[in-house]
C-alpha positions as CSV (number, residue, x, y, z in Angstrom):
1,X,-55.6,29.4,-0.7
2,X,-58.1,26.6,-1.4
3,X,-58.2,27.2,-5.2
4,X,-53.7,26.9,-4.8
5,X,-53.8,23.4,-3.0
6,X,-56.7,22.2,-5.0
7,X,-54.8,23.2,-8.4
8,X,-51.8,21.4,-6.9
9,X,-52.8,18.2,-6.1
10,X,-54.8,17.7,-9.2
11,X,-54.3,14.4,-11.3
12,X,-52.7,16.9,-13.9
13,X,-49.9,17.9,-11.4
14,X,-50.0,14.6,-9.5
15,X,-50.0,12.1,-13.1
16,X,-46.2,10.5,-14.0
17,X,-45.3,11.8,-18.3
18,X,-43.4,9.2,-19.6
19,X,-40.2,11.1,-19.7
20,X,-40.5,11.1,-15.8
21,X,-40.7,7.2,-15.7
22,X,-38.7,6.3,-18.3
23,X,-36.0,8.4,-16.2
24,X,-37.5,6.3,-13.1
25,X,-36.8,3.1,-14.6
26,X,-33.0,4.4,-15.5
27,X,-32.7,5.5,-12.4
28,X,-33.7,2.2,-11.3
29,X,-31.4,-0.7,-13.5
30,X,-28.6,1.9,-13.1
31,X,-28.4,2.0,-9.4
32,X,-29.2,-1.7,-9.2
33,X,-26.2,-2.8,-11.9
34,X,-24.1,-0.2,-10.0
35,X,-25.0,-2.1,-6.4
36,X,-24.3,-5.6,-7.5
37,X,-21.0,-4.4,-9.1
38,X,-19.9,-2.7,-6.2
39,X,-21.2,-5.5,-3.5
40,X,-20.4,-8.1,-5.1
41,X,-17.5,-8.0,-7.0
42,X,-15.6,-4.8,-5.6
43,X,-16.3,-5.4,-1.9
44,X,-15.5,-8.9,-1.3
45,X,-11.6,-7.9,-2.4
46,X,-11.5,-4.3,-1.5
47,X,-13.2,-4.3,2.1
48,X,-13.0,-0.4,1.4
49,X,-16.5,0.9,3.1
50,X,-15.5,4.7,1.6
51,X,-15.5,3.7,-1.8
52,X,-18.9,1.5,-1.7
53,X,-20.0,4.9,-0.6
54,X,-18.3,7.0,-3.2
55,X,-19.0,4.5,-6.1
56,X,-23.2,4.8,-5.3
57,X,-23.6,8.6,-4.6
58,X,-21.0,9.0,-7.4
59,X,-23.5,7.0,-10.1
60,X,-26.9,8.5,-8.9
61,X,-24.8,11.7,-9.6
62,X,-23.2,10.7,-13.1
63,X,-26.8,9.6,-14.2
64,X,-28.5,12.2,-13.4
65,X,-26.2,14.9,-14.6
66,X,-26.1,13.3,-18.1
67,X,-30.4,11.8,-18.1
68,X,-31.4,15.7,-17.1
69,X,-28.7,18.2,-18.5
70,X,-27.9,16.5,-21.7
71,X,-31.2,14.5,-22.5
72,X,-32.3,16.3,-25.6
73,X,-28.5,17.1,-26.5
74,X,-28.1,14.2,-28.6
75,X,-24.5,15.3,-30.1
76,X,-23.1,15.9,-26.2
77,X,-23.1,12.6,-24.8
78,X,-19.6,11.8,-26.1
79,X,-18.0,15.0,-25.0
80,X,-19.8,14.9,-21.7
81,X,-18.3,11.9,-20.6
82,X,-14.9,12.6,-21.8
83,X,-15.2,15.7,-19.5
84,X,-16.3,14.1,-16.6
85,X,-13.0,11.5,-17.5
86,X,-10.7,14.3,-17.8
87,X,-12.2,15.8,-14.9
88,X,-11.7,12.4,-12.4
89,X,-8.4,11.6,-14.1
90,X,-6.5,15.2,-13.0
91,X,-8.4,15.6,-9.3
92,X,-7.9,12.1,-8.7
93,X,-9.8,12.8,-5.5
94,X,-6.7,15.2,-4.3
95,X,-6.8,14.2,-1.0
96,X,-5.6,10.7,-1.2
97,X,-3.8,8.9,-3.7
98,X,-6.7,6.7,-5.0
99,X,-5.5,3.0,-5.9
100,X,-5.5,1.8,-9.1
101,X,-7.6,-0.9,-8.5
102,X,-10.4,2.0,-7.1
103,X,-9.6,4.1,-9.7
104,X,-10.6,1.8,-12.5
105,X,-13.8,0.8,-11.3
106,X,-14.9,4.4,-10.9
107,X,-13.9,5.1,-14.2
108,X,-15.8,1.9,-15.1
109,X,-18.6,3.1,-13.3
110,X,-18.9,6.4,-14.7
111,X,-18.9,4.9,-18.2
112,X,-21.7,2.8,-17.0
113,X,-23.7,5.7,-15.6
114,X,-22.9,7.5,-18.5
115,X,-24.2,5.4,-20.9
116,X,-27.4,4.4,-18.5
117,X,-28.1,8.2,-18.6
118,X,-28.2,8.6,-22.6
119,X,-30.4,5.3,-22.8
120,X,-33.5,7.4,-23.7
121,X,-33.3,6.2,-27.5
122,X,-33.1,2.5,-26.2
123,X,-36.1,-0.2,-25.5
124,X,-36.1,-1.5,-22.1
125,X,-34.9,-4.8,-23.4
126,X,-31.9,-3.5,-25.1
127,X,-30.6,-1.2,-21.9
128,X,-31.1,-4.4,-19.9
129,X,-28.7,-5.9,-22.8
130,X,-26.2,-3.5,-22.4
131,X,-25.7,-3.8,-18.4
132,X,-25.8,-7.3,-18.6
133,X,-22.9,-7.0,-20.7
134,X,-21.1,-5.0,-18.3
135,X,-21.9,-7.2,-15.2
136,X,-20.5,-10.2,-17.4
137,X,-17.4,-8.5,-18.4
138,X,-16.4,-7.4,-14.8
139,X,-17.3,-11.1,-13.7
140,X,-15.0,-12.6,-16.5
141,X,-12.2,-9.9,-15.3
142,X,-12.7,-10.9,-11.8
143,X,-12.8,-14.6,-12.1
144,X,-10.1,-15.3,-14.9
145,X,-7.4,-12.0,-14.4
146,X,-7.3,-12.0,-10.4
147,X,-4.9,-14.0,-8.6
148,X,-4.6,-14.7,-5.2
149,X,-1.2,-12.8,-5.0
150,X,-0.7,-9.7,-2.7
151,X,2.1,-7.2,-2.6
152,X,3.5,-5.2,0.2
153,X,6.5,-2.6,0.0
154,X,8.6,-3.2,2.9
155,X,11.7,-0.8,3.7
156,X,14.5,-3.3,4.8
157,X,17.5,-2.6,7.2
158,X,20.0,-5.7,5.9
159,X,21.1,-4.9,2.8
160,X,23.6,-8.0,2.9
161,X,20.7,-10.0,2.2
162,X,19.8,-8.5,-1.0
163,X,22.6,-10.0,-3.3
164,X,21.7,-12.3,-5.9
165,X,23.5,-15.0,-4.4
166,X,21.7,-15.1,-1.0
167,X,18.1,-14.6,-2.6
168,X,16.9,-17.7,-0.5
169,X,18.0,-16.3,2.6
170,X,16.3,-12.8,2.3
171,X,13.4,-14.7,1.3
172,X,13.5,-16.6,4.8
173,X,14.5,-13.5,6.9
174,X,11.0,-11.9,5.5
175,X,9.1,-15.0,6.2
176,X,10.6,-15.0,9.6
177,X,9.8,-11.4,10.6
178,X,6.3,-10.6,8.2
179,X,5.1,-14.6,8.6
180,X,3.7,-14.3,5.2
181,X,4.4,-16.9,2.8
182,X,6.2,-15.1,0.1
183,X,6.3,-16.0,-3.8
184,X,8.8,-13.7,-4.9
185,X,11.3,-10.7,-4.1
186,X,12.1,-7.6,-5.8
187,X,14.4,-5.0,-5.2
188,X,14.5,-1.2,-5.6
189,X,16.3,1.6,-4.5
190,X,19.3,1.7,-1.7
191,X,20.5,3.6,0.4
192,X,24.3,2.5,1.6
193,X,24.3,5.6,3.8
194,X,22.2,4.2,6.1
195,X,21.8,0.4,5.2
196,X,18.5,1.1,4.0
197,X,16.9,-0.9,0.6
198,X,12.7,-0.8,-0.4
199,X,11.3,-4.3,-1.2
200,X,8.2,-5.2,-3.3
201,X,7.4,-8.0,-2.1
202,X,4.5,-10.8,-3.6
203,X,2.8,-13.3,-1.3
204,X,0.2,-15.6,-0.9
205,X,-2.7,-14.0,0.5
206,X,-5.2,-16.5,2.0
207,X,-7.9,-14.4,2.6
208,X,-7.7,-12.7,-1.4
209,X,-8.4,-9.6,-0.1
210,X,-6.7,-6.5,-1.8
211,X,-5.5,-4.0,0.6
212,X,-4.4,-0.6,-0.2
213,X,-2.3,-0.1,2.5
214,X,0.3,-2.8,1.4
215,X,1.4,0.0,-1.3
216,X,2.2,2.6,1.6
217,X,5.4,3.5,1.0
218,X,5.8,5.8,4.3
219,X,4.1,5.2,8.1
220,X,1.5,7.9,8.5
221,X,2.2,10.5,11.1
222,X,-1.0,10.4,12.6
């Protein structure tokens, strides 16, 4: 017994190869770039507390799948991620329709994890490049292509309102009964049977948060 922990905490057992802190080190910058993504340019708009929790686990996953399965399968990396692609884009995460805003930062996430996870032929310097590159596109996609616009689907009893012709007063009814303060109107299906019409409609939205449940189309049962 003495001889079995003795041979198993010896520097030989106990020593760190390289491979095992270069996958450290990945580990490491991936999980970091993944958290300031997801905390600071995600969260402040989505509010979503499930997906910052989806989004970490999801990376630490993605990495370590492709840094430990695939690291000496040089000529897998590319059909590897297209897998795990496919694999997100027909699941979708089946028990809830996932936004699209969500949905395209966890694509975006996986490529990043991906790529972090196959950076074993890489100096330190150069993977440092590479997320860098991704932080600065997100911030550039976040800063110049976001608007403070929000859109809400609203099913709307007074299909009188909805002619051309009285645009202005539709426009004031909504203000009146959502007390938004709304940009623009459009309209979608109706249903003359029961005086029924669906509205998408765009308004300023003070505190620029996105949120998901504007795009309900239905009240939840439960």
């Amino acid at each position: 017994m003495s001889d079995f922990v003795s041979q198993l905490f010896s520097p030989a057992n106990l020593s760190l190869s390289a491979a095992a802190f270069q996958l450290l080190t990945g580990l490491f910058i991936n999980s970091i770039v993944v958290w300031l993504i997801v905390h600071f340019f995600y969260y402040p708009k989505g509010r979503r507390r499930d997906y910052y929790f989806t989004f970490m686990l999801l990376s630490v996953s993605v990495f370590m799948l492709i840094a430990l399965l695939l690291r000496d399968a040089h000529d897998m990396g590319i059909g590897a991620a297209l897998g795990l692609f496919a694999i997100f884009g027909i699941i979708r995460y089946r028990t809830e329709s996932v936004p699209i805003r969500e949905m395209t930062y966890l694509f975006f996430l996986v490529a990043l994890s991906v790529i972090n996870g196959k950076c074993d032929t890489v100096s330190l310097l150069e993977q440092l490049l590479i997320n860098s590159m991704f932080l600065i596109c997100v911030w550039l996609c976040e800063r110049f292509l976001t608007s403070n616009e929000g859109c809400k689907y609203v099913k709307y009893d007074n299909i009188d309102l909805i002619k051309p012709e009285r645009y202005d007063e539709l426009k004031a009814d909504l203000e009146a009964r959502l007390g938004l303060k709304i940009t623009h109107i459009e309209v979608g299906a109706v249903d003359f049977l029961t005086d029924m019409t669906m509205l998408r409609v765009y308004y300023i939205d003070s505190e620029n948060h996105v949120k998901s449940v504007d795009r309900q189309l239905k009240i939840p049962q439960d």
